[in-house]
C-alpha positions in Angstrom: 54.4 20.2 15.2 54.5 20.4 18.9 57.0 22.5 20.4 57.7 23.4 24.1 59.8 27.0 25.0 61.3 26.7 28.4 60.8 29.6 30.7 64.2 31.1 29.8 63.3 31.2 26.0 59.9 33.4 26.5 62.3 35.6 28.6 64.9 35.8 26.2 62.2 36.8 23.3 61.2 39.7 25.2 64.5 40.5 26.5 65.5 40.7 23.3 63.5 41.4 20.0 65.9 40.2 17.4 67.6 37.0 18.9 66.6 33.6 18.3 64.4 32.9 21.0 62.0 35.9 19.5 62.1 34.4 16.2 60.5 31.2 17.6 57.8 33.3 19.1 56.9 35.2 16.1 56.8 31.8 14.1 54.5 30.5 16.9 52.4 33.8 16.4 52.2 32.7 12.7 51.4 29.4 13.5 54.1 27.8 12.5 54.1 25.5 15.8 51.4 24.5 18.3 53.0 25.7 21.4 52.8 23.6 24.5 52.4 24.7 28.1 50.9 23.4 31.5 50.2 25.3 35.0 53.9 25.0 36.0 55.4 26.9 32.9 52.8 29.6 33.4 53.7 30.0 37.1 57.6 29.9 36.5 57.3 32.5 33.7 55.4 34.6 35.9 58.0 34.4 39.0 60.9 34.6 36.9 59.9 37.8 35.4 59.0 39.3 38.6 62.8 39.2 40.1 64.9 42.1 40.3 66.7 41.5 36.8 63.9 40.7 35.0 61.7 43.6 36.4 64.4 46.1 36.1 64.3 45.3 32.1 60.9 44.4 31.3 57.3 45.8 32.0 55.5 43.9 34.1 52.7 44.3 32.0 54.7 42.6 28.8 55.5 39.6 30.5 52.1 39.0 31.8 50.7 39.6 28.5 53.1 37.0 27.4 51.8 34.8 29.8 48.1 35.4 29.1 48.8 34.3 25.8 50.9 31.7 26.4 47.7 30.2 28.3 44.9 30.8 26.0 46.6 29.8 22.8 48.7 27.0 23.6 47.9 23.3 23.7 47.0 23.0 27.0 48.0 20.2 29.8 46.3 20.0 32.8 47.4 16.8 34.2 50.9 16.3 34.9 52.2 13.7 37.1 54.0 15.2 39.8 56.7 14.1 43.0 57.6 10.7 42.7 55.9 9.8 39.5 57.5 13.1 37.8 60.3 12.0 35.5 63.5 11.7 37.0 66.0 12.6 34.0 66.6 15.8 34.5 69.3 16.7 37.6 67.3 19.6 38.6 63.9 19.2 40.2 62.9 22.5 38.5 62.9 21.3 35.0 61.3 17.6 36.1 57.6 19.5 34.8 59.3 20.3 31.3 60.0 16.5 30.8 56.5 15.3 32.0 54.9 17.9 30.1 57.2 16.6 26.9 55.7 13.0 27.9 51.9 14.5 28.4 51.7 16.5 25.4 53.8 14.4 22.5 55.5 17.1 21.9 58.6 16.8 19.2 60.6 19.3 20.8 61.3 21.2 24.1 63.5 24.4 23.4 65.5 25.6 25.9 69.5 26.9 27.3 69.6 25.0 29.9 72.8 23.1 29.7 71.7 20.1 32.0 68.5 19.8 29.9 70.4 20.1 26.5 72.5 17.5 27.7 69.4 15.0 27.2 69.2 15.2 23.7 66.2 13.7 23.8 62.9 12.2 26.7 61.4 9.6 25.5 60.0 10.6 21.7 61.1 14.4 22.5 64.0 15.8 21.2 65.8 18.6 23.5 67.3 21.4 21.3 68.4 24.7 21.4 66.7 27.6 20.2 69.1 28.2 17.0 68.7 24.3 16.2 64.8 24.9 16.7 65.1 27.8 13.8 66.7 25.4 11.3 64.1 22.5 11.8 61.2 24.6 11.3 63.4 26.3 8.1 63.5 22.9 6.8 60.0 21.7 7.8 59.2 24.7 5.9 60.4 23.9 2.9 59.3 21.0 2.5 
């Protein structure tokens, strides 16, 4: 199963250890899901966690851990369209990459809090869900 975690959900995992978001990391580090990631999640994670907040909570040297991994052991996608050929369903431009990486990779789910994403439901074959959904799908994938 292919899964996207939007920017704020690799945040929230480190932010804190024993919320939802850092359950679906630690089922990705036991391979529960292939994650999914391209250039643009990489560079958002990495200028998110640099502001004020974000530094004033975390070691800089977690998050780009976090980011090292999330680039060497993720499915991979290089080629996303981009501008005008981007997907246009999401209201901010910011997100557009997390829909055509959705698109690019097949992925089955994109996990996020963003209200204007989660507010989709779905792009094209991908559902949109929220990290405490996500949980309960892979609890029930599980036991199958």
């Amino acid at each position: 199963m292919r899964l996207i975690l939007d920017t704020n959900i690799l945040l929230s995992a480190l932010l804190s250890p024993l919320g939802a978001p850092a359950k679906l990391l630690e089922a990705w580090e036991r391979k529960r899901f292939t994650l999914v990631a391209c250039d643009a999640l990489i560079e958002e994670l990495r200028d998110v966690a640099s502001r004020p907040f974000f530094r004033a909570r975390l070691r800089t040297s977690v998050a780009e851990l976090l980011a090292a991994e999330v680039r060497d052991f993720s499915f991979f996608c290089r080629n996303l369209p981009s501008g005008a050929s981007a997907p246009d369903s999401a209201s901010d431009p910011k997100d557009r990459y997390l829909l055509a990486l959705a698109e690019a990779s097949l992925a089955e789910f994109l996990v996020t809090g963003d209200k204007e994403l989660l507010t989709l439901k779905h792009h094209k074959s991908t559902r949109i869900v929220n990290p405490v959904a996500m949980i309960e799908v892979l609890k029930a994938h599980e036991s199958k």
